[in-house]
Structures are given as C-alpha cells and as structure tokens.
C-alpha positions as a printed Julia matrix, in Angstrom:
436×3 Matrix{Float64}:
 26.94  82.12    1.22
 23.55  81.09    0.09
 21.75  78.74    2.22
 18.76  76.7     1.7
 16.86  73.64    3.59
 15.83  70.21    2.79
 14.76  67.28    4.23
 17.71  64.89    2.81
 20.63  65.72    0.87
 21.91  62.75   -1.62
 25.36  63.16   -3.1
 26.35  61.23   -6.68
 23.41  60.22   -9.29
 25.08  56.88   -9.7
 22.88  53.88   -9.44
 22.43  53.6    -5.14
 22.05  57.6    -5.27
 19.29  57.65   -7.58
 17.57  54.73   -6.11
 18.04  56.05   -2.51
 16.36  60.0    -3.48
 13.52  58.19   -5.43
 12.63  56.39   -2.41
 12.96  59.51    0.1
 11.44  61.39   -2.14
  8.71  59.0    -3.05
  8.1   58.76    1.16
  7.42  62.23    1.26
 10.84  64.14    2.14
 12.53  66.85   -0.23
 15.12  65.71   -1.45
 18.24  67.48   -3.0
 20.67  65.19   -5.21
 24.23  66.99   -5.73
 26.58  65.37   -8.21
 29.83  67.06  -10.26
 28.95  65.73  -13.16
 27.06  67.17  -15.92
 24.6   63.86  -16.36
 23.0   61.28  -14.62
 24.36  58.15  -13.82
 28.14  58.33  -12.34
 29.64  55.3   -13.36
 26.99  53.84  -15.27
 26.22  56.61  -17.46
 25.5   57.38  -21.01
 28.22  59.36  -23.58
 27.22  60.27  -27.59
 30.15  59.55  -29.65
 30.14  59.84  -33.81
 26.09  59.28  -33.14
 26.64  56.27  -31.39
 25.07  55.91  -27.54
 28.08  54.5   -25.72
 27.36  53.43  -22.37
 30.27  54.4   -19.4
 29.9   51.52  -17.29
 26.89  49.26  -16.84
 24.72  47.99  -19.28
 22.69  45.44  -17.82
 19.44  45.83  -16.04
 17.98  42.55  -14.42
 13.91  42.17  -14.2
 12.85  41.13  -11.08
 14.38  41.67   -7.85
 14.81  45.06   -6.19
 15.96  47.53   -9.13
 12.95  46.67  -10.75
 10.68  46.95   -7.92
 12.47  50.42   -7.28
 10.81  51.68  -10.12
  6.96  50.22   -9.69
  7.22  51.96   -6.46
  8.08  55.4    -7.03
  6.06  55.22  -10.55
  8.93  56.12  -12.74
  8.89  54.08  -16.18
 11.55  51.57  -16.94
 12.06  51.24  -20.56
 14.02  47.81  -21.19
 14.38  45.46  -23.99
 15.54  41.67  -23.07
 17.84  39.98  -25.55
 17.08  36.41  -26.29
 18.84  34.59  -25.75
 20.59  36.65  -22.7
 23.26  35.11  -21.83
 25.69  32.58  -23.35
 29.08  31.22  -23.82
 31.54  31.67  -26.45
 34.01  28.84  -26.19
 35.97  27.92  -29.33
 33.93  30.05  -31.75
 30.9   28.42  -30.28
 27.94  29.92  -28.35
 26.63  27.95  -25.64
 22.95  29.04  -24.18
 22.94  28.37  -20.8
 19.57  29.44  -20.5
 18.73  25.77  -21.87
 20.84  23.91  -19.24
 22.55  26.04  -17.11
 25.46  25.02  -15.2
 25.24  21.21  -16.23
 24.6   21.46  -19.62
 28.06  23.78  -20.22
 30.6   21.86  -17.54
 29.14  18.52  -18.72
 30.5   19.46  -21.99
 34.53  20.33  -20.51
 34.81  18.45  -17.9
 34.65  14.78  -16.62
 34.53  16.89  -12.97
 31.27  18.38  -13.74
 29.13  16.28  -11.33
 31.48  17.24   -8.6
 31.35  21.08   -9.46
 27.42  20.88   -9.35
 27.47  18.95   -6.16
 29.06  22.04   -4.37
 26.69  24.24   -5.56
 24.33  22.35   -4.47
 25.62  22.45   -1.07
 26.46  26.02   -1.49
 22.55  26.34   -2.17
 21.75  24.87    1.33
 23.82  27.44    3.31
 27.23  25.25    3.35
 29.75  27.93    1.86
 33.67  28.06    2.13
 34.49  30.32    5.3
 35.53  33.35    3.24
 39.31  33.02    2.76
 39.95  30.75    0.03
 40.0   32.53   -3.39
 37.14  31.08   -5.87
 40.71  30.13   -7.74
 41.62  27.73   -5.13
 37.88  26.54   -4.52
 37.92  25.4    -8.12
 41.62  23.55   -8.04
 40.01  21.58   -5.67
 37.5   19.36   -8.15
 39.2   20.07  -11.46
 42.46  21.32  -13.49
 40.49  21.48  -16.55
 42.31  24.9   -17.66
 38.98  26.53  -19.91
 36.78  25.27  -16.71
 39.42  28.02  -15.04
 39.29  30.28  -17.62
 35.06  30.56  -17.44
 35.61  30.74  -13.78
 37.87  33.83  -14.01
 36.21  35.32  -17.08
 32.37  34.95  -15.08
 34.65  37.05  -11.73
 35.86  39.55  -14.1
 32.08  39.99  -15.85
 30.48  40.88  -12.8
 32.48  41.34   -9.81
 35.65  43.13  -11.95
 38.59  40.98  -10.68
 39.94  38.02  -11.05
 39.21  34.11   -9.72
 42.31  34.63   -7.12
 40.82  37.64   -5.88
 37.25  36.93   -5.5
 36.46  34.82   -1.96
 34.53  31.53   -3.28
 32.23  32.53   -0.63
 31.53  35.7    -2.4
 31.32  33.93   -6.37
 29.16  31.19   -4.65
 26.74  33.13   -2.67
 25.75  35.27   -5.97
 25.75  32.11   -8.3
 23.54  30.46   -5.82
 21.05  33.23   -4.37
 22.17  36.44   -6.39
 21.55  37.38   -9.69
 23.38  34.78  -12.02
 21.9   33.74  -15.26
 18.87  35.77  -14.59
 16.74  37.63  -17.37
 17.75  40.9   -18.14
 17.67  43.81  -20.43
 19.16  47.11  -22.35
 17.87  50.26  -22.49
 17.2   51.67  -25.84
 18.33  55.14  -24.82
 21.23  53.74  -23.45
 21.3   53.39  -19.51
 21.51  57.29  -18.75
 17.78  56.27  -19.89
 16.7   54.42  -17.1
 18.57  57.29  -14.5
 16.64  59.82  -16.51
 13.32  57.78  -15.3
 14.61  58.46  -11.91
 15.58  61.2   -12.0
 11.79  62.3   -13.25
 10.32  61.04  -10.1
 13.08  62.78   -8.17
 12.29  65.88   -9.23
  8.34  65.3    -8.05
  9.38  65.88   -5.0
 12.89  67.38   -4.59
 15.5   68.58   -6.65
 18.9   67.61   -8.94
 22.07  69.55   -9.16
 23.95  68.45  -11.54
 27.28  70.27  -11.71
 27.83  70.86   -8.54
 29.94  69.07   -6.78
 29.55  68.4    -2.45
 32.72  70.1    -0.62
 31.83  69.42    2.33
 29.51  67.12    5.0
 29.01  69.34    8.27
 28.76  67.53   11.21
 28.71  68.2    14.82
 28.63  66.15   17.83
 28.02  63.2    15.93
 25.24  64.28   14.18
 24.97  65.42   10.39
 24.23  68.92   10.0
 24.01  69.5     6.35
 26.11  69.89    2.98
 27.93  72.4     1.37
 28.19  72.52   -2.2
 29.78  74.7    -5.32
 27.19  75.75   -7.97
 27.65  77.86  -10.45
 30.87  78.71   -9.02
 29.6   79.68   -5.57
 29.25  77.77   -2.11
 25.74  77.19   -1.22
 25.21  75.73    2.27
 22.05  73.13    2.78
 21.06  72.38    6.02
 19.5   68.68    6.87
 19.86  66.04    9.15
 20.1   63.13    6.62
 22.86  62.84    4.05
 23.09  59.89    1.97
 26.47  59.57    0.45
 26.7   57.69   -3.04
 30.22  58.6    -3.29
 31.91  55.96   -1.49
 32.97  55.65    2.01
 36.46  57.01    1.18
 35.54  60.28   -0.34
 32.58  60.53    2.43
 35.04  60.83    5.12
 37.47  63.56    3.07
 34.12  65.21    2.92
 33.15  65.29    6.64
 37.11  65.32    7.85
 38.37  62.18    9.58
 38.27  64.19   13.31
 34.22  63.59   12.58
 34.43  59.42   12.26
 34.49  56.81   14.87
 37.89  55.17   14.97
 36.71  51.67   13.84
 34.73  52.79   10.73
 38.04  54.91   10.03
 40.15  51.69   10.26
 37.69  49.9     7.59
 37.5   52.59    5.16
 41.54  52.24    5.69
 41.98  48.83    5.2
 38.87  46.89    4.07
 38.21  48.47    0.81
 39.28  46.54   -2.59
 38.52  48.74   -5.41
 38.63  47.12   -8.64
 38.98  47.62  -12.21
 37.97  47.07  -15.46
 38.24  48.25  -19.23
 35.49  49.07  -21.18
 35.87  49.26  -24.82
 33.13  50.55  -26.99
 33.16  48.95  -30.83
 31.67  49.44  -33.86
 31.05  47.6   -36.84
 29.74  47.41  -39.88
 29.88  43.85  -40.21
 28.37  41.9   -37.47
 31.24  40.29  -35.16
 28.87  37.89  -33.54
 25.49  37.45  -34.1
 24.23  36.38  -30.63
 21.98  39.38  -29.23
 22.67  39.2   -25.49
 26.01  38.86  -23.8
 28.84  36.75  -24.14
 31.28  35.52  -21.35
 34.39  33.61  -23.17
 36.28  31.13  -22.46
 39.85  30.57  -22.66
 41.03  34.51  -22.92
 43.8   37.18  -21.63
 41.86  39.6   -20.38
 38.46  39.98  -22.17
 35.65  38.24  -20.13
 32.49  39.15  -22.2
 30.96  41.3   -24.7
 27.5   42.71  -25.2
 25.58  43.04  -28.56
 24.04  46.53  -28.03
 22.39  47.19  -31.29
 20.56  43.83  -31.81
 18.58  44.32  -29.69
 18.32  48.11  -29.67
 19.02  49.21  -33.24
 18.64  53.05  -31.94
 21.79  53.28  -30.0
 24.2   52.87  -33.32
 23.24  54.64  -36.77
 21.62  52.8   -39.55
 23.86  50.41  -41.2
 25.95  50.48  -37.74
 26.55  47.57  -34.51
 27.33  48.3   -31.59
 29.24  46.26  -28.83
 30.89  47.08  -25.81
 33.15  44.4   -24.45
 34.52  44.19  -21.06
 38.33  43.19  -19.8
 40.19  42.93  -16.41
 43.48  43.48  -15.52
 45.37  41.3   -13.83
 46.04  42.32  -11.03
 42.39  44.14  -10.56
 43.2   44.79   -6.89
 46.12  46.19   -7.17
 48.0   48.19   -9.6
 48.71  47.54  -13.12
 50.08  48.89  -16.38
 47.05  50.61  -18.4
 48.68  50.31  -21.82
 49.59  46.64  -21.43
 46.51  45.68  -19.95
 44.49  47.2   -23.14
 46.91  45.52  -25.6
 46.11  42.22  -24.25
 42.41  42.9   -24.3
 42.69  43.83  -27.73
 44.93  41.05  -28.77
 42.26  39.08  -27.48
 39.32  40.76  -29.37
 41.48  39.83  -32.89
 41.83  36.3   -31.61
 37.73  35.79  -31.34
 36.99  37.46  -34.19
 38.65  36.61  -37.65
 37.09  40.4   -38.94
 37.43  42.29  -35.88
 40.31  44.53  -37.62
 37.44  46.47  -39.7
 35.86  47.44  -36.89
 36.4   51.1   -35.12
 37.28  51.25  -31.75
 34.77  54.36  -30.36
 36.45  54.31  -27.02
 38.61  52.77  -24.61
 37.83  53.44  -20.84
 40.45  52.2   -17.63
 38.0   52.54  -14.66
 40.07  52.66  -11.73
 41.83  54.22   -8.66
 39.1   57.2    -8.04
 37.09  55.8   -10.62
 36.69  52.32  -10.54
 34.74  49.41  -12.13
 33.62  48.3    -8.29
 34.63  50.85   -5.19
 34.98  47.64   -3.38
 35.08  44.26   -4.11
 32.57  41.82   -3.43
 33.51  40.12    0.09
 35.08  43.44    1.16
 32.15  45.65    1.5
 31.89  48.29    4.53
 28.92  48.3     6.65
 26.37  51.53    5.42
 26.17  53.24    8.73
 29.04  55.58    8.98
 28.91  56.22   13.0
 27.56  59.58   12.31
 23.77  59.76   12.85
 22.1   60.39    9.86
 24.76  59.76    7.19
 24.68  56.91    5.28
 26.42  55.04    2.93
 24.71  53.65   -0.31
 26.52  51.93   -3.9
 29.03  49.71   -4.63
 30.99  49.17   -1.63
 28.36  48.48    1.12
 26.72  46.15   -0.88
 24.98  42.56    0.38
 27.67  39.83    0.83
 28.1   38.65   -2.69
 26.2   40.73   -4.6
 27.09  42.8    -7.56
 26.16  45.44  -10.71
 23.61  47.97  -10.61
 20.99  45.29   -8.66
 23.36  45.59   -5.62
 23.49  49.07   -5.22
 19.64  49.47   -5.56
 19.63  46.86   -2.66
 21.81  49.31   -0.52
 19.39  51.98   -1.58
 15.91  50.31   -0.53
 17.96  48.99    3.04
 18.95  51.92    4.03
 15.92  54.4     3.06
 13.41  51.48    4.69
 15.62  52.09    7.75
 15.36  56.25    7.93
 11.05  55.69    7.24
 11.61  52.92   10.28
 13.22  55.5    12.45
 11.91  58.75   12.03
  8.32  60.82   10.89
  7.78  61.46    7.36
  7.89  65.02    6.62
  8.7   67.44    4.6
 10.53  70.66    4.13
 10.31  74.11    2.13
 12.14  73.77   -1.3
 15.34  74.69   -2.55
C-alpha cells in the first residue's frame, strides 16, 4: 500500500470541507481533501444537462457574514451576482418584496394578528426564545389561525431548514429569523455554484492537494488519537498519515469510518439518537416562456409541498442557452423527518407548480432530485445538531449537522468550518509537511 504524509486530511468537498482545507491550508498546513465524487461541491454541486447548468443542491450565497469572509481570507475570488429584488413572496399570483417592509409590511397585509406576531420577535430579538420543545407550528397557533400566515410559516421551514413548521423547534425558526441569515442580500453564481467550490478549491491546491474520486475507507485511530486516513484511488488503497482529520461527511458515516470500538460512548449515543436528517426535492425547469418574472427567489404561500422557487437565468443568462430560463424550485415532504413516499411526494410538488403557473405545462422538467436518507437536503436538522468534537483528538466534525443553534444553508457550514479550524491554529504550531 502506498503511503504518503500530510499535515491534515479533509474528507467531502461539500461546503464545511472546502471552507475548513482553505483555512488549514491558508494557515500554513498541507492539506489533502478526499471526496468520491468526481466534482466539487457534495451536495451543493453543479450538473450540465441539455446545456443547461443545473445546480444539485444549494443555490444561494449570502454577502456578508462568514462564507464571504472565508473567501477575502484565503484570497480565492467569489464570483456572485445579487438579484434585485432577492427575495419575495408569491401569495395569490402576487409578489410581495419584503425587502421594502419586511415582516410588517407582508403579515400586516393577512392578518389582524400581525402586531402580536412582531411583538414576539421582538422579544425573540432580546434573548427571550421558547425553551426548545414547542414546534414553530404550535408557536404560531398561539397568536393566529390565519391558515396562509401557516402556510408562509411552513413554506419559509421547508426553504431553508428542509422540514416542516411541526418539525422545526420555534427556538430554532426564531433564532435564525432574528440573528441568522433571514432576508439578507444574497447572490448566484454565474457558473453555477460548483463555481464558487472551484474558487476554493484554487486556493486549496496552493497549499495542499484534492482527490477527487477517491473515496476515504477508513479513519485510523489509536488510543484516542487520529492517526491518519486510508483511501481508494485509482483503484488502490493509499494510506495518509496525519494527526488531524476533518470529516465533512457527517458524524454518522465518520464513525463507520473509524469503527464504533474507537468513539466515546456518549458521542455514540448522539450520533444514535440526536440526528434528524431531512429532505427535500429539487426540481430543475426550463422554459421558454418566462413563468415568473421576479429575478430572485420566491417563497409561496398557500401550497402542498413547493415552498419556493429561484429565477436562475435572470439574473445569470449563462447558466440556460439563449432563448432558454432557468428555475429550480424547491419542495418538502411531509413528513421530512421521517419517511415518505418519493413518487407521491413529487406529484404533489408538481401539482402544485401547475396550480402557480397557468403555462407551466410548456415547460421541460430537466430533473427531479429526492435528497434523502444517505443523501439528504440537511444531515441534521436545525435544533438537532451534534457537537463538532468527536472525542477523538484531532478529528473533527464540520457541515450540516454540527451547525450553530439555528442556523442553516451553505452560511452554516462555513461557520462550522472557520470554528473549528480557529480552534486547531488555537491549539497547536503551524507547520507544515512534505507533499503528497
């Protein structure tokens, strides 16, 4: 078996992998990222189909806040165009920009409640949050039964968490609405998003190294202490010996990778009962009449299962062909904890994408994607994320389920990222190794 020797191994190129190796690498240690797919990205990557640039997963980038400030500090380029409007409402056949009025302006408008509603995000805003058990469903019975208040409610869970109002903790909903991301300006990436893990992956490779195709088998351990990584390439184990492993693969895999025997027994428990993975459809459209005009994203209102849809190609004409638009809409099943019939989930969604738009039957459906199980929208749901530490010294946990209480989307796992790689720099010399 081959062997080589880095300073840090990262396994998946999904958002809190990519943003965890820049960093290392950036701070001055090799740094070897391992991934089984054959791009960047994981579940936020970038697929070409009939010409089109169909995004996997996530599509939108915030400015501001730690993503961005991920880039400006490893120097790596991030190219993103801002729709404007962003972000609206479609209620009735109506948009509604909440950018000019927020909150008030669009429950003002549905419910005679409203003032009460804003009143407890106020307080929400001053650190007085529900305890974490009662659903953001059962928060929201409690000032109104206005049933399209509900519906925005469920739809705005579904858009960025993946589940549903009765699964999301109003502690969770409130705590991102409040101090998170919500309503914020954001962007798309004209080479679709695999463009801004590209950047990345650029800066990466100043300073380390990307597998792609080669899939981790296993995380060596011994006496509580990471050893190093072996991985299949080209169709042959290679062994990598470090003392730092950051795992973007989720806390579940990570331990089928090390072997259970390696893991304290509490972190075992959590990883047994803690995690919520949830799920979402994705379904890629295309058009050559416009379905909606609006050149940001859409959350609906009264729906089945679609929460929102994005209008790719108005803002970046170079992801669809000429004469072509491009949207990618988003639904949740119900349950999106739990299991749930694929094929009667999508039916809904797409009974619900004929009911919002009277032409939507000329359009061609590019792709239909059910992200769950191994493969899911969110490995864990928001309010039932695992700690990062694993109880192995020097493995780590980064991504979408060990995020910050209440956070969410791409921003969240580049949060996990910075915490954890400012904690290695706070703990240990900067050094580096020979490379691979």
């Amino acid at each position: 078996m081959d062997s080589h020797k880095v300073d840090a191994v990262v396994i998946g190129a999904g958002a809190g992998g990519l943003c965890a190796a820049a960093r290392l690498a950036h701070g001055g240690l090799h740094t070897l990222v391992v991934d089984d797919k054959d791009r960047l990205g994981g579940r936020a990557s970038t697929e070409e189909i009939e010409g089109f640039k169909v995004n996997i997963g996530a599509i939108a980038i915030e400015f501001g806040g730690v993503f961005e400030e991920t880039f400006h500090t490893v120097g790596a380029p991030l190219d993103i165009r801002a729709p404007e409007p962003a972000s609206s409402f479609f209620i009735d056949g109506k948009v509604i920009d909440v950018g000019r009025g927020g909150w008030s302006l669009l429950l003002g408008q549905l419910t005679k409640q409203a003032s009460r509603i804003l009143e407890k995000f106020a307080d929400a805003r001053s650190g007085n949050l529900p305890d974490g058990r009662q659903s953001t469903e059962d928060w929201l019975k409690g000032y109104t039964s206005n049933a399209t208040v509900h519906a925005l409610f469920r739809n705005l869970c579904a858009a960025i968490f993946a589940c549903n109002a009765a699964e999301l903790p109003a502690r969770a909903f409130l705590t991102y609405f409040t101090s998170k991301g919500a309503f914020k300006k954001f962007g798309f990436c004209p080479q679709g998003t695999i463009g801004v893990w590209n950047s990345l992956g650029s800066a990466i490779r100043r300073n380390g190294d990307i597998w792609l195709g080669t899939p981790a088998t296993t995380i060596h351990t011994a006496n509580g202490r990471v050893e190093g990584v072996t991985a299949l390439r080209d169709g042959e184990k290679v062994r990598i010996d470090t003392d730092l492993v950051i795992s973007n693969a989720g806390p579940k895999a990570t331990v089928a990778l090390a072997g259970s025997e390696a893991f304290p027994a509490d972190y075992l428990a959590k990883v047994k009962n803690d995690l919520r993975p949830a799920a979402n459809i994705v379904i890629n459209v295309a058009s050559r009449e416009p379905l909606i005009n609006h050149p940001g994203i859409v959350t609906f209102g009264r729906t089945r299962r679609i929460c929102n849809m994005a209008n790719l190609s108005a803002t970046c004409p170079e992801l669809a062909p000429p004469g072509w638009h491009l949207y990618v809409a988003y639904a949740v099943p119900v349950p999106a904890l739990g299991d749930f019939d694929s094929d009667a989930e999508v039916a809904l969604a797409l009974e619900d994408l004929r009911e919002q738009f009277a032409n939507f039957d000329q359009a061609k459906i590019l792709s239909i994607r059910v992200m769950r199980d191994d493969w899911p929208a969110q490995r864990s749901c928001a309010g039932y994320d695992l700690p990062r530490e694993t109880g192995i010294e020097g493995l780590w946990c980064v991504g979408d389920a060990v995020k910050q209480y209440g956070n969410g989307g791409t921003q969240a796992c580049a949060e996990t990222a910075k915490i954890v790689t400012d904690a290695i720099f706070a703990a240990r010399p900067r050094r580096s190794a020979g490379r691979v």
